[in-house]
C-alpha positions as CSV (number, residue, x, y, z in Angstrom):
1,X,-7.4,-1.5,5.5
2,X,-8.2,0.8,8.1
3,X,-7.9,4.2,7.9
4,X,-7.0,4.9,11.2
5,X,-4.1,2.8,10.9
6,X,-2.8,5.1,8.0
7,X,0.1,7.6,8.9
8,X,-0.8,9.9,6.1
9,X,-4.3,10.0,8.0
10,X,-3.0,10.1,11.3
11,X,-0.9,13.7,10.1
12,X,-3.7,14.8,8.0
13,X,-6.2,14.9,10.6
14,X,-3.9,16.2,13.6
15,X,-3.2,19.1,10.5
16,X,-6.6,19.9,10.2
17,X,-7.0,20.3,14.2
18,X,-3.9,22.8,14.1
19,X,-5.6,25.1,11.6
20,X,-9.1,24.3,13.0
21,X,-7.4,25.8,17.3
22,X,-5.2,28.2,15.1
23,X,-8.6,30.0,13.1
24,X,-10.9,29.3,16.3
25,X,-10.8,33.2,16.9
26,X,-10.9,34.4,13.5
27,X,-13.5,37.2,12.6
28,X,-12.3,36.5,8.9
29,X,-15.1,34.1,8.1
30,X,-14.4,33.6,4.9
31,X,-10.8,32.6,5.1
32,X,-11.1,30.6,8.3
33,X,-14.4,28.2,6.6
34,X,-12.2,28.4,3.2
35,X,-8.5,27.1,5.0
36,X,-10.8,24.6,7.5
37,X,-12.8,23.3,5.2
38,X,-9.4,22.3,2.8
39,X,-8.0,20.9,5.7
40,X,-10.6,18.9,6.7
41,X,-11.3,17.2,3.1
42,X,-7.9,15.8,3.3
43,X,-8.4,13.2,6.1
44,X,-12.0,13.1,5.4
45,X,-11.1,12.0,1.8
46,X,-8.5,9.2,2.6
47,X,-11.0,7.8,4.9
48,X,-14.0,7.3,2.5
49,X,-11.5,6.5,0.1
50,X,-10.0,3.6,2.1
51,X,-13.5,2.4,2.8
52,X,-14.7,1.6,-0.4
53,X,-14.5,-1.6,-2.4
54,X,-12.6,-0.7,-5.4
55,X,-9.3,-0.1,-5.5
56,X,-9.8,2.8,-8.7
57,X,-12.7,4.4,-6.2
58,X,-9.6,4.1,-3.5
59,X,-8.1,6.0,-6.1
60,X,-10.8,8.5,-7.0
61,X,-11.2,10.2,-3.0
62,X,-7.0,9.8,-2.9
63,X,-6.5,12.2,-5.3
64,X,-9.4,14.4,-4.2
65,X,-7.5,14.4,-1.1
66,X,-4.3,14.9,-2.6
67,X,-6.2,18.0,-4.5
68,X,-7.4,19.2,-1.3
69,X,-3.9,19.5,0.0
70,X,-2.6,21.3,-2.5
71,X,-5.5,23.7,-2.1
72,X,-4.4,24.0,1.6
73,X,-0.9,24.7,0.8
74,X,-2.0,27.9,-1.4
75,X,-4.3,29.3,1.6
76,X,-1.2,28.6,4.0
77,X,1.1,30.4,1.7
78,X,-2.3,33.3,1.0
79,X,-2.2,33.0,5.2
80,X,1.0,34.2,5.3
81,X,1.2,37.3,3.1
82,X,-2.2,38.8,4.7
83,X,-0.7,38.4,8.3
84,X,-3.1,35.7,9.3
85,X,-0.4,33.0,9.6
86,X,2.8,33.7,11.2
87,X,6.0,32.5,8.3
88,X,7.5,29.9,10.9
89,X,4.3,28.1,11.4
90,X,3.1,28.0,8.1
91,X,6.5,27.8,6.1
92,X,5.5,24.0,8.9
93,X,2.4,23.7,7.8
94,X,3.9,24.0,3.7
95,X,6.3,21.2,4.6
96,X,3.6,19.4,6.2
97,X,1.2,19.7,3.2
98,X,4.2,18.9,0.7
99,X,4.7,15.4,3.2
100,X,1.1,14.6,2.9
101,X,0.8,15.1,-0.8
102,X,4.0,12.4,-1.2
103,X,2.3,9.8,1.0
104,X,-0.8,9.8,-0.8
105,X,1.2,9.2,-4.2
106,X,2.7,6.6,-3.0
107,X,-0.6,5.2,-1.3
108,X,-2.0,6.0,-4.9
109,X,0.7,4.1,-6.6
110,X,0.1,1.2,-4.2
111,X,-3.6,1.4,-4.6
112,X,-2.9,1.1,-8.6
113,X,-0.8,-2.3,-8.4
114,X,-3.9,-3.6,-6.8
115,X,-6.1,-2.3,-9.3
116,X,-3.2,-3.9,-11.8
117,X,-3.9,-6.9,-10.5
């Protein structure tokens, strides 16, 4: 399957251009490479997962990806209480995360029956 194709990659990856305009200005190094970097494992995880032969390697990168987003979520939420993030935007970006994460279970679950089979 293409990855492209995949909606969960589709939000994942127009997510990780938000945070990528939202941080361009950021003198906080640490946090912006930290909160990009999350960001950017989650689409770049589906992707090499959906590429490879195995369905349990599918598996492997879907849950890294899934890890990743939780990872993102806490930085959104860290984001918010420092100031960095404004609440409406990132209390978004939380829901967005949360949305993502329940895709790629059900991707995973999918991915399983095939690796059932």
């Amino acid at each position: 399957m293409d990855f492209e194709r995949l909606n969960v990659w589709k939000r994942s990856a127009r997510l990780s251009a938000d945070l990528y305009r939202q941080f361009a200005d950021s003198r906080d190094f640490g946090f912006k490479d930290q909160i990009t970097r999350s960001g950017l494992s989650v689409p770049s995880n589906i992707a090499e997962g959906m590429t490879r032969p195995s369905a349990n390697d599918r598996i492997k990168f879907l849950y890294i990806a899934k890890g990743s987003c939780a990872e993102l979520r806490t930085q959104i939420y860290i984001g918010m209480e420092i100031g960095y993030i404004e609440r409406e935007k990132g209390y978004l970006w939380v829901a967005e995360t949360k949305e993502i994460a329940a895709m790629l279970t059900g991707l995973i679950r999918k991915q399983s029956d095939f690796s059932a089979d």
